[in-house]
C-alpha atoms as one frame of an Amber mdcrd trajectory, in Angstrom:
protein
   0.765  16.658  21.207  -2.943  16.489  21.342  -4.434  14.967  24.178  -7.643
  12.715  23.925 -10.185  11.957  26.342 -11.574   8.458  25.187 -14.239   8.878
  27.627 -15.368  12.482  26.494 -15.187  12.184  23.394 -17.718   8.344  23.717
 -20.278  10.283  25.438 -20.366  13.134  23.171 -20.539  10.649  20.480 -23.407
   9.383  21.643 -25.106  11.967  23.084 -25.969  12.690  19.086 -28.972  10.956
  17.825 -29.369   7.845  17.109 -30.954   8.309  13.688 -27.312  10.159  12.061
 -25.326   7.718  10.483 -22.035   7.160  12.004 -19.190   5.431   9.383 -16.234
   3.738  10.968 -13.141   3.460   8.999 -11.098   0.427  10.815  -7.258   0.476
  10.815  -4.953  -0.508  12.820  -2.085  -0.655  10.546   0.343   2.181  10.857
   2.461   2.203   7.817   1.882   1.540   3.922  -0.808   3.025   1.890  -3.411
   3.821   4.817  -2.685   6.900   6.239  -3.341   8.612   2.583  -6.420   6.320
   2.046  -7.683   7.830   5.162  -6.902  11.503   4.491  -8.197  11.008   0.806
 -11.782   9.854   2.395 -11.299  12.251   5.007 -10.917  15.351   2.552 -14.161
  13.997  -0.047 -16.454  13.344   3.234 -15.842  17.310   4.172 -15.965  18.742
   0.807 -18.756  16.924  -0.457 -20.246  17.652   2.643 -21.956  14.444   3.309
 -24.012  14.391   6.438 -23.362  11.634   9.290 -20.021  11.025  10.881 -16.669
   9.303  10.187 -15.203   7.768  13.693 -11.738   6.629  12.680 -10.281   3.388
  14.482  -6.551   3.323  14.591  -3.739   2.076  17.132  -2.423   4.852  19.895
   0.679   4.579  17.831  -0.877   6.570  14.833  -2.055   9.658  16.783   2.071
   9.736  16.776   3.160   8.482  13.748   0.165  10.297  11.079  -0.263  13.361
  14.122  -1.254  15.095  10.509  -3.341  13.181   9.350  -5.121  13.554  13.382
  -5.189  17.381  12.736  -6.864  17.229   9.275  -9.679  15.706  10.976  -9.929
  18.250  13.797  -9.367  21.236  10.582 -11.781  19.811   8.714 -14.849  18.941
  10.914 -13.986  18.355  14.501 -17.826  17.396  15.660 -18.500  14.595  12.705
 -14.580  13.562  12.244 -12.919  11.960  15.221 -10.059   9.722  16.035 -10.238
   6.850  18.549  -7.176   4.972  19.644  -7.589   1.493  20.974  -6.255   1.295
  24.350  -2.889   0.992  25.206  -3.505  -2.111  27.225  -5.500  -3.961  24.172
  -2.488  -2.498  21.330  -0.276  -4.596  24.091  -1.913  -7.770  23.829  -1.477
  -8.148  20.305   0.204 -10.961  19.379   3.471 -10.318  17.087   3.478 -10.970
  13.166   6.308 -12.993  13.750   4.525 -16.321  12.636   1.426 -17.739  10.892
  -0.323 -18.848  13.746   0.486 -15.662  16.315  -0.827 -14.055  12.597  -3.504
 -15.687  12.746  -4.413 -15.618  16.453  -3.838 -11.268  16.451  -6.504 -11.296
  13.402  -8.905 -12.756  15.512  -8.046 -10.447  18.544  -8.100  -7.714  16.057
 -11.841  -8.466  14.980 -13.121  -8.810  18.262 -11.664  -5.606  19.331 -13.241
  -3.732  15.988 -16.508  -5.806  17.371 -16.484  -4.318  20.940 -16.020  -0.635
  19.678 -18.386  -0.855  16.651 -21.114  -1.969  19.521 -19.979   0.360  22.023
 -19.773   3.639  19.678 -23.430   2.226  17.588 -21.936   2.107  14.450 -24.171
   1.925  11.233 -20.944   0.518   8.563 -17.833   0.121   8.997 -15.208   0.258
   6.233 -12.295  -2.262   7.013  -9.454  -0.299   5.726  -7.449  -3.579   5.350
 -10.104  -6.978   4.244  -7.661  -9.378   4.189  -6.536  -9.629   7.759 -10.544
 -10.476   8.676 -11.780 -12.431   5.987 -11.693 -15.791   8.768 -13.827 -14.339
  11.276 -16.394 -12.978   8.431 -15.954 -16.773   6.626 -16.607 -18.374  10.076
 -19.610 -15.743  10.692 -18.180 -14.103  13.713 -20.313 -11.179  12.715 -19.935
  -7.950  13.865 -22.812  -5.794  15.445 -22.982  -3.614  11.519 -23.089  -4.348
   8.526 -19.238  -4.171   7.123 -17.311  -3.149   3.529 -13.729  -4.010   2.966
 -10.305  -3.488   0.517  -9.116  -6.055  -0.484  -5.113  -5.749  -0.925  -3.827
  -9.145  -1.708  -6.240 -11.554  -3.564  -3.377 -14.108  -5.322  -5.922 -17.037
  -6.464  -6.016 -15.881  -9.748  -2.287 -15.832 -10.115  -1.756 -18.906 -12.537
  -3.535 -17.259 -15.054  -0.651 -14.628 -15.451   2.070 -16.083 -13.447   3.959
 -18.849 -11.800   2.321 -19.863  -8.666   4.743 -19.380  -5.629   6.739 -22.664
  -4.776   4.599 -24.867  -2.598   1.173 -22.874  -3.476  -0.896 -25.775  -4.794
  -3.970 -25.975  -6.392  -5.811 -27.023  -3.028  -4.578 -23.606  -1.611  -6.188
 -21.741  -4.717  -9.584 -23.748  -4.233  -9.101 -22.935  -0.323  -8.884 -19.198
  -1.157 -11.402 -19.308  -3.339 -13.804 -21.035  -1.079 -13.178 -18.837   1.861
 -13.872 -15.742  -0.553 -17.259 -16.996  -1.725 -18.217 -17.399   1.874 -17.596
 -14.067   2.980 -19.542 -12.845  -0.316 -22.105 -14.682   1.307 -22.434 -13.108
   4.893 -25.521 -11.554   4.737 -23.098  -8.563   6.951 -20.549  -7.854   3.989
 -21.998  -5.305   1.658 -19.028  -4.543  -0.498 -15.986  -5.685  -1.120 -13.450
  -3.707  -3.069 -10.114  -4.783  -4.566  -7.812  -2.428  -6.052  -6.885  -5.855
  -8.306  -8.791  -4.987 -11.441  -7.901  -8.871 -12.771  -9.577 -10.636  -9.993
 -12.724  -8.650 -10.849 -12.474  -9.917 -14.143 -11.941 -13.838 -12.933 -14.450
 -13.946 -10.968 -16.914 -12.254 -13.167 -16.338 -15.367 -15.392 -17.011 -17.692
 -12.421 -19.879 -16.017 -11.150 -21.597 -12.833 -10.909 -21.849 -10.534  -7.682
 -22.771  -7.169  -6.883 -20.544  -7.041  -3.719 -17.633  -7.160  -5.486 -16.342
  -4.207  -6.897 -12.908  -2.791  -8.671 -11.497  -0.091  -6.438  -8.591   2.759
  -8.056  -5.186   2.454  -6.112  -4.999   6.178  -5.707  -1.752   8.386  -6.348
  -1.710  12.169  -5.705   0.682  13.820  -7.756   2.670  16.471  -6.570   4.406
  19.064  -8.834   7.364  20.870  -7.884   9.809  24.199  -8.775  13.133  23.555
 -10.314  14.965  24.767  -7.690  12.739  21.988  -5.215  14.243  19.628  -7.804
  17.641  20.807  -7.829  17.650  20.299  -3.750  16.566  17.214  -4.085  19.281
  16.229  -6.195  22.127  18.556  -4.491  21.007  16.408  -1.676  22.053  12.969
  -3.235  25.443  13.789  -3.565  25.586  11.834  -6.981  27.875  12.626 -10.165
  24.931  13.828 -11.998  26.177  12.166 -15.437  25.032   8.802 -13.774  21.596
   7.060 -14.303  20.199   6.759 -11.083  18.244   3.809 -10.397  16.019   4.569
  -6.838  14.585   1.668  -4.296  11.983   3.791  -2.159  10.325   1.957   0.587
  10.825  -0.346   3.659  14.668  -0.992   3.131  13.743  -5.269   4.268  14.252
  -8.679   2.416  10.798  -8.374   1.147  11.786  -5.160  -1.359  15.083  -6.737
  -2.729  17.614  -5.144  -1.587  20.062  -7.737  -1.118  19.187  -9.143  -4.401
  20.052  -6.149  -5.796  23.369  -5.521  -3.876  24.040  -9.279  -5.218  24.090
  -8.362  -8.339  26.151  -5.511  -8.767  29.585  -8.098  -9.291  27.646  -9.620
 -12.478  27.258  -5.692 -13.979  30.154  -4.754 -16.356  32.942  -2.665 -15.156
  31.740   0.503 -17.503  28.113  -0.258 -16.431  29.426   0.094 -12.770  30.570
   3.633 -13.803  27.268   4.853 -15.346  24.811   4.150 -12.673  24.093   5.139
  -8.924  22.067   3.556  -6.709  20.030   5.611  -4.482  18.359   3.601  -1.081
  15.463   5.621   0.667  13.790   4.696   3.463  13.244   3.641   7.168  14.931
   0.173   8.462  15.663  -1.390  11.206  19.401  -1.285  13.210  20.032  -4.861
  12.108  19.453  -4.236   8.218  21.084  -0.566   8.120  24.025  -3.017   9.496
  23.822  -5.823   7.182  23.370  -2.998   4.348  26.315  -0.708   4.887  28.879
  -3.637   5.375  27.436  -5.205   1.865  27.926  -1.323   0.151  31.020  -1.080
   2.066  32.538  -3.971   0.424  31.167  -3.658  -3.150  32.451   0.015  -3.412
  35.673  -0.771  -2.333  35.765  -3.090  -5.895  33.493  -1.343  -8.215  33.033
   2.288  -9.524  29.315   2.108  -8.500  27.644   5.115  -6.501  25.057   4.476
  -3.469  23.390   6.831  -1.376  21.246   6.042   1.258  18.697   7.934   3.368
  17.267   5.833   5.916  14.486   7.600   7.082  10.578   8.369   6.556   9.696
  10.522   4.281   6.694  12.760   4.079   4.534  12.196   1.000   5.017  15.645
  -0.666   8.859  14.795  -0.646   8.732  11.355  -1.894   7.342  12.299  -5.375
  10.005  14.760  -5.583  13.102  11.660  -5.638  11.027   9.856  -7.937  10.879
  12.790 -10.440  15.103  13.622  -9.949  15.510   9.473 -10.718  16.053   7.976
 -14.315  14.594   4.374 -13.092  12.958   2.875 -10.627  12.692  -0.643  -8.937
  10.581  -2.450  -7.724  12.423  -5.714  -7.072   9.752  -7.238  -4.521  10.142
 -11.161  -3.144   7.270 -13.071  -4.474   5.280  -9.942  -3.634   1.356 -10.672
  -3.457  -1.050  -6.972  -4.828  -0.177  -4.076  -5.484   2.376  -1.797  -4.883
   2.196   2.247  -4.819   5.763   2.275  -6.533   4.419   1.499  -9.603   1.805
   4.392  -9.683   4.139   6.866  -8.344   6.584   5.891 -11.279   3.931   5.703
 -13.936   2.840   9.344 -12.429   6.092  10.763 -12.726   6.593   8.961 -16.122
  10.012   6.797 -14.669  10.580   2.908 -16.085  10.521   0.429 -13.639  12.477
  -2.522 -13.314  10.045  -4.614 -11.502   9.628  -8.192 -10.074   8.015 -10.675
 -12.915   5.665 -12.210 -10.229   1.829 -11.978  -9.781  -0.013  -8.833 -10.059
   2.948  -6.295 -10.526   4.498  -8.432 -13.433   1.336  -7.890 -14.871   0.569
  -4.141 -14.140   4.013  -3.716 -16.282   3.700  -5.512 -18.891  -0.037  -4.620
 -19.701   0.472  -0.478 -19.148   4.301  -0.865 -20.433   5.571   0.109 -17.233
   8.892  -0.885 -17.986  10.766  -4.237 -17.561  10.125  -7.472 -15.540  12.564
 -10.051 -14.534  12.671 -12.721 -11.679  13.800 -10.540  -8.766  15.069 -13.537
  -6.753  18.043 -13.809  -8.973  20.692 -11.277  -8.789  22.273 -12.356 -12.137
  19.090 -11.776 -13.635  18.461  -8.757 -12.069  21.658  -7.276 -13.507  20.591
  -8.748 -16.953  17.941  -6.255 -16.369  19.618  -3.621 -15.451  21.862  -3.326
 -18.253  18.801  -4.062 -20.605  16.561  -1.329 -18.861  19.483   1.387 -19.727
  19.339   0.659 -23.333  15.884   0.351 -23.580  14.335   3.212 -25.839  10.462
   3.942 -24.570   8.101   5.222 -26.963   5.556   7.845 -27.508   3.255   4.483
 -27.428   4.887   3.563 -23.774   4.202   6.787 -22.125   0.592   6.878 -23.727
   0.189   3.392 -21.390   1.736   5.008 -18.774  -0.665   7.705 -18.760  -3.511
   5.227 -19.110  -2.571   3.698 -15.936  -2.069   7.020 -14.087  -5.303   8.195
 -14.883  -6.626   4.867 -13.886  -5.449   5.100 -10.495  -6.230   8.610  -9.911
  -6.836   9.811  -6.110  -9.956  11.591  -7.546 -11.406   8.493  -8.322 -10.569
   6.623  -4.926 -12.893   8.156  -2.464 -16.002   9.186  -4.654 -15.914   4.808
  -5.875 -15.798   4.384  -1.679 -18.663   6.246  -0.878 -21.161   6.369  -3.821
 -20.926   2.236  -2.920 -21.407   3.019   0.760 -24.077   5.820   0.602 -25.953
   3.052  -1.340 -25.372   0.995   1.678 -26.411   3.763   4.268 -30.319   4.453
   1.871
């Protein structure tokens, strides 16, 4: 394991002049989308070979969890790319997600520790890796000691254009979220703001014009692979290969849909049942793996349906490769709010989806004809959808969309939008 010196590695830090531009990319989340948004920035900085440093903010927990993402850094430029951790002591006294107010109260703590290193290490910009956890403190202008850009993952104001509104999300709430929004556009400390929404850009270009906001690519890499990498992959799964296999990648919790979609396998037909498998891939907690296994337990014992699960992480030059052996995939989220990198990895690898009608995703699908929507919170519905999805022909016209929205999202278009903006920012 690699060892780090916080101490060293501060005075070395600033032992370079003042006058280089030093970029701090702030995350502190561990899972999700960030450790490739880091990597992709990582990679452009060094082969573009942009001059200044990158000091990368994380919790100790990624040095263990992304250790490769650590080592790119130290491959690519080990002077002008660096890793701090936060202390162990100040990753302790984060208050738990577990409500909105302890939510609430660790965004706060979460600022003021960005604050305290962004002073300490003279940043000249900072790129908040995730906006949406600080947009109180920058509303309230609890401004840091740089100027700051963001990503924006989960704007949902603009829902009821496209969508039903979530139950109990009222028109008040919209106007709140609104309000807060044009007040951080307002801090003379924000320079840019980037959403990988491409429909909020569009709302609020209607309501008002402003430079800081601008539409950011959700990038997906793809990965290509040998037959015989294929054929592993599906030796692996232990499926009758004459089935359809239908695959839900991610965090195996409430929030993906898995019990909705284990609820609905007694309202498929009998011969359905024997067409399809079900493959579940991903890491979960000991209480879920248990609630899972005694729902599969129970439903196979009844009906000729086949489900594998793998309940693990999986490294992002294997995931493409399950995606690519599966027929469909889903994407049956809870009243998800953004994005989601299912969809591009399915659009990538040219796979339907059977997706969640709600908010942004619901939209992504039925604009780029990603494949189906229905309301995921119903598990009749959802095995409406099923049965529909497998008789569903998809054009030359569909994968033409498909395409579209690949190329849309490509990684090669993440990192050059990110700094062009910021190099702007730096002049």
């Amino acid at each position: 394991m690699i060892m780090y010196n916080l101490h060293s590695k501060l005075r070395k830090v600033l032992e370079k002049s003042v006058s280089i531009d030093r970029l701090m990319l702030f995350d502190l989340s561990i899972y999700g989308h960030h450790p490739e948004y880091i990597q992709y920035l990582l990679n452009y900085w060094h082969q573009k070979k942009l001059s200044g440093q990158i000091i990368v903010l994380v919790s100790p927990r990624f040095l263990l969890e992304h250790a490769d993402v650590v080592q790119l850094g130290q491959q690519l430029d080990p002077e002008n790319i660096q890793f701090f951790p936060i202390s162990q002591e100040e990753e302790d006294s984060l208050k738990p997600r577990n409500n909105s107010l302890n939510r609430n109260l660790r965004n706060f703590q979460e600022w003021f520790i960005f604050c305290r290193y962004a002073k300490r290490l003279k940043i000249d910009h900072a790129l908040l890796m995730y906006y949406d956890t600080y947009q109180y403190p920058l509303a309230l202008r609890l401004n840091p000691p740089c100027p700051v850009s963001g990503i924006y993952f989960r704007p949902k104001f603009h829902y009821k254009f496209f969508a039903h509104l979530p139950a109990g999300y009222s028109d008040i709430q919209v106007r709140w979220e609104k309000m807060l929004l044009n007040l951080v556009l307002s801090n003379s400390k924000l320079r840019t703001l980037f959403t990988i929404d491409p429909f909020v850009v569009k709302y609020l270009k209607q309501k008002l014009e402003n430079p800081k906001l601008l539409y950011l690519p959700d990038p997906v890499q793809v990965h290509q692979y040998s037959q015989d990498q294929l054929n592993q992959v599906k030796d692996s799964l232990n499926i009758d290969s004459n089935r359809k296999l239908f695959l839900l990648f991610g965090a195996l919790t409430d929030r993906k849909g898995i019990y909705q979609l284990l609820d609905s396998i007694p309202f498929l037909p009998e011969e359905i049942c024997s067409t399809i498998a079900i493959a579940l891939i991903g890491e979960t907690s000991e209480e879920h793996q248990y609630r899972i296994e005694s729902r599969i337990a129970r439903l196979t014992s009844r009906y000729p349906i086949e489900i594998y699960r793998k309940y693990e992480f999986l490294p992002e030059e294997l995931v493409q490769a399950y995606f690519e052996v599966s027929d469909f995939i889903l994407a049956l989220y809870q009243r998800h709010v953004g994005m989601s990198g299912i969809l591009n990895l399915a659009a990538a690898k040219q796979k339907p989806v059977l997706s969640s009608d709600y908010g942004l995703m619901g939209e992504l699908v039925k604009q780029y004809h990603l494949g189906l929507t229905v309301d995921s919170t119903d598990p009749r519905v959802i095995a409406l959808g099923i049965e529909k999805i497998l008789s569903s022909i998809f054009s030359d016209k569909d994968l033409v969309k498909m395409q579209k929205f690949t190329d849309q999202n490509s990684a090669s278009q993440f990192a050059p939008t990110i700094f062009k903006r910021l190099l702007q920012n730096f002049q």
